[in-house]
C-alpha positions, 0 to 999 in steps of 0.5 A: 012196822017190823022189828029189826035185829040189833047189830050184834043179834044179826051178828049172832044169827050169822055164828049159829048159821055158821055152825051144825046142831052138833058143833053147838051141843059140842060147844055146850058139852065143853063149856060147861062148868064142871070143865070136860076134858074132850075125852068126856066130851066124846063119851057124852056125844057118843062120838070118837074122840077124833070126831070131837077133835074134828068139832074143835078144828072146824070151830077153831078154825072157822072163827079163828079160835085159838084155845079152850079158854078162847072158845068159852069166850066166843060162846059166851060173846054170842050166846050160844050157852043158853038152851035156844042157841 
């Protein structure tokens, strides 16, 4: 019999659907525990600040993220802190 995935877990497939490889090393890259500013970020990533700060909206947005502190939340709620996010 196949093993279905628990609510949240189904839940949590559907959030890392919803989000690019790039928005996920973004999330990574600002919850990290030595607390980034974006500018950092973006140097870390590669990318222009704006880009990052498109990263940011897209994510706030899409998940009506409110704030810095909200966005740790969410990363930690859906596990996408771990490497196999």
């Amino acid at each position: 019999m196949p093993v279905t995935p628990s609510a949240h877990e189904a839940a949590r497939l559907r959030v890392v659907a919803n989000l690019s490889p790039r928005e996920i090393e973004f999330i990574r890259a600002v919850c990290h525990e030595s607390e980034p500013t974006y500018e950092q970020v973006a140097k870390q990533m590669g990318v222009a600040q704006n880009t990052v700060n498109g990263y940011r909206e897209n994510i706030f947005h899409k998940f009506g993220i409110k704030s810095k502190a909200g966005l740790v939340i969410f990363a930690y709620k859906w596990g996408l802190l771990a490497k196999g996010g």
